[in-house]
C-alpha positions in Angstrom: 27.8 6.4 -2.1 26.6 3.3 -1.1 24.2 0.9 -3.2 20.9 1.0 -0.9 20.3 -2.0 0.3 17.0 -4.1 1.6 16.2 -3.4 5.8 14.8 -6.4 7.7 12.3 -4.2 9.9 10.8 -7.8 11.4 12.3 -11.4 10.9 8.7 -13.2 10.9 6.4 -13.1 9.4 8.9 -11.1 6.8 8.7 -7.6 6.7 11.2 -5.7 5.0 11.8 -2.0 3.7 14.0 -0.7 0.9 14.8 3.2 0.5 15.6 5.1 -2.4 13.1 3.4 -5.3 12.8 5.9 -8.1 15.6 8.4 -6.8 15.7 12.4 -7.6 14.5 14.5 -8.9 12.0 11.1 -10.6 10.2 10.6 -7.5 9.0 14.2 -6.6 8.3 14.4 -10.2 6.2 11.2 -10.1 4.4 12.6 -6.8 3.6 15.5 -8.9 2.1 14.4 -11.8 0.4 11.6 -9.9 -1.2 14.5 -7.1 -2.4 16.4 -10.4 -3.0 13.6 -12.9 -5.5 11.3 -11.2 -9.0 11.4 -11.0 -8.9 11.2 -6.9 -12.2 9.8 -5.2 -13.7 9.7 -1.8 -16.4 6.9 -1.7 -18.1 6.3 1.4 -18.1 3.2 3.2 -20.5 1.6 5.5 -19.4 0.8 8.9 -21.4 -0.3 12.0 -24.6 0.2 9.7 -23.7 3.9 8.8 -21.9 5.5 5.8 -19.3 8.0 5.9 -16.7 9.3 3.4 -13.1 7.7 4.0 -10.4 10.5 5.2 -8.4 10.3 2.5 -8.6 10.0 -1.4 -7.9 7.0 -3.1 -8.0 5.2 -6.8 -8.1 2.0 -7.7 -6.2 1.3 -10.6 -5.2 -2.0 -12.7 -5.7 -4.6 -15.2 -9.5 -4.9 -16.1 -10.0 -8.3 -14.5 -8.9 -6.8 -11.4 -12.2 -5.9 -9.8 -11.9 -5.6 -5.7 -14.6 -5.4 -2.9 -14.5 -3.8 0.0 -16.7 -2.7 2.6 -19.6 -3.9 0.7 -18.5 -2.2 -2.3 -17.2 -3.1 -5.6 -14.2 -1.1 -6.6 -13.2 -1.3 -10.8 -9.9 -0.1 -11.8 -8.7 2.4 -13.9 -6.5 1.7 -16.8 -2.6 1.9 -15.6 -1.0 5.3 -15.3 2.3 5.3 -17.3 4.1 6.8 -14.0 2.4 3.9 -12.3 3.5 1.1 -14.5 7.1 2.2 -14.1 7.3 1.6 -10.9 5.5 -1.7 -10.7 8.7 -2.6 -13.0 10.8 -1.0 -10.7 9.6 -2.8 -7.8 9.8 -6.7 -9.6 13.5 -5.9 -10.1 13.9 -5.1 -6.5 12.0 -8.1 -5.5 14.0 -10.3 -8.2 17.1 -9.3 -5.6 14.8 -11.4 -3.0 14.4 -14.2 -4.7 10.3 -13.3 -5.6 8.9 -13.4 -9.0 5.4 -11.6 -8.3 3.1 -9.7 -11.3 0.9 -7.6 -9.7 -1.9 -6.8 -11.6 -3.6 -4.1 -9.5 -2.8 -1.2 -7.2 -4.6 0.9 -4.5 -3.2 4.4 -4.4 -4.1 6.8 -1.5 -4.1 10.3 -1.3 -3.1 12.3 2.3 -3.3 15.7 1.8 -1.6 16.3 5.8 -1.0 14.8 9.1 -4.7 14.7 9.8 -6.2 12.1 6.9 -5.5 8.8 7.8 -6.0 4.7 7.4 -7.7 2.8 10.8 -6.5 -0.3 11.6 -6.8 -3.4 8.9 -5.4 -6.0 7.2 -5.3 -6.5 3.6 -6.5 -10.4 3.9 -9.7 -10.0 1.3 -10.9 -13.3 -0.3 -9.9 -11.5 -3.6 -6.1 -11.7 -2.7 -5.8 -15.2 -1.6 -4.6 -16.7 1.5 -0.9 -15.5 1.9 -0.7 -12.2 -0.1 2.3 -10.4 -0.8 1.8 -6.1 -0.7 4.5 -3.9 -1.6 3.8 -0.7 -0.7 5.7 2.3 -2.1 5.8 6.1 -0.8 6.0 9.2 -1.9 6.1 12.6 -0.4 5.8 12.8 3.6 7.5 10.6 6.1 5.2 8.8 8.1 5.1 6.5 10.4 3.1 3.0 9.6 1.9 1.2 13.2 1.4 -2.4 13.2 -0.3 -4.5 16.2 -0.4 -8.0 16.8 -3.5 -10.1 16.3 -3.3 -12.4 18.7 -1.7 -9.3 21.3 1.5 -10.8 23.4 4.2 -8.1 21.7 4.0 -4.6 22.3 2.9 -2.3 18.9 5.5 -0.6 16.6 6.2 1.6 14.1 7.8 1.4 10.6 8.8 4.9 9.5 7.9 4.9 6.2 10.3 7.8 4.1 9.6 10.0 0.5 11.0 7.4 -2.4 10.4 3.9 0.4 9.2 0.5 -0.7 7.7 -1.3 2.1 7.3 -5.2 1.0 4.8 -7.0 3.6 5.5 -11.0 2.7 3.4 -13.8 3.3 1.8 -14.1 6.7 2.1 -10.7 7.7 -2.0 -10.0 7.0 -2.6 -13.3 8.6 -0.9 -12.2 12.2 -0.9 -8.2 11.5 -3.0 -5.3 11.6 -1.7 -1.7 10.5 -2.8 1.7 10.2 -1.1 5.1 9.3 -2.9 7.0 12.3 -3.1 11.2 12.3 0.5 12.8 13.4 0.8 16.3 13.3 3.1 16.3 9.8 3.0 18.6 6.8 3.1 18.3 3.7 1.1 15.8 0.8 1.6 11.8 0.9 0.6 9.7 -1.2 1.0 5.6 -1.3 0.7 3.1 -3.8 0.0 -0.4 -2.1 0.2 -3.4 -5.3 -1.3 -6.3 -4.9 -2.2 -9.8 -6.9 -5.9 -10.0 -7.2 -7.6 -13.9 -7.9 -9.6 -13.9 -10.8 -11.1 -16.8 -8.3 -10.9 -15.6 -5.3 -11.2 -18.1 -2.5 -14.6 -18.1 -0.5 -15.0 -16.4 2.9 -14.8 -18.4 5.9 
């Protein structure tokens, strides 16, 4: 069988995937305990002057320094899940194969119970990350698509299917010129994602 390899799914800005992270039976069993293990929240965010709970559940997990606001909120993270650190060491030897030495010290992990809970269009460019952030983004359980758009528009949208047991790794520039969402499709079945990041302890101030 062959060694799986890392997929160029866009030359620039780089965006790249990798299949096969944790391998079976580990990664439906990490799904598992992570789906029953967690203490899953819904906060509600305020948007155009109104709140409303997010369609999905989420937790936001890291070192304790690692405080992140969004929305007008202030999100503290949980201490690491064992399951969760493993895979954070998992994904620095994968990057080492790239040539990038990262240590991300915090994680958002959401919850999709089915085709219907979903992520609206954003980019992951908050002060608290820094001007050219690096996310790796790892899934388990149901394939779904992730749809990215253009900022500045010229190039038509497009899809990254993103597989149970995937690593998508967004490098720098791709939240300065792209937007992405996982929007509803009508799939079965749990999903959950784990998007690491590098949060500033000094985060740089808001233009």
């Amino acid at each position: 069988m062959a060694t799986p390899a890392w997929e160029r799914c866009l030359p620039a800005p780089p965006l790249y995937r990798y299949r096969g992270v944790l391998g079976e039976p580990a990664a439906s069993e990490v799904l598992a305990r992570l789906d029953a293990e967690l203490d899953w929240q819904q906060p509600r965010l305020r948007l155009y002057g109104r709140e409303h709970p997010i369609p999905r559940r989420q937790v936001w997990m890291g070192d304790p320094e690692a405080h992140y606001r969004y929305s007008g909120r202030d999100f503290v993270p949980l201490a690491w899940h064992p399951d969760v650190v493993a895979i954070r060491e998992r994904i620095a030897d994968l990057l080492a194969k790239l040539g990038l030495d990262i240590a991300f010290n915090s994680v958002l992990l959401n919850r999709y119970a089915d085709g219907d809970e979903r992520m609206g269009w954003h980019s992951d460019d908050e002060p608290e990350l820094g001007d050219n952030p690096v996310i790796a983004a790892v899934t388990l359980g149901s394939e779904r698509p992730l749809r990215f758009r253009w900022k500045q528009g010229g190039d038509p949208p497009f899809n990254v299917w993103l597989p149970h047991d995937s690593l998508l790794l967004m490098g720098p520039g791709c939240q300065a010129k792209l937007q992405h969402a996982l929007l509803p499709r009508r799939v079965p079945g749990l999903r959950i994602s784990l998007t690491f990041r590098r949060v500033l302890t000094r985060p740089r101030r808001r233009r």
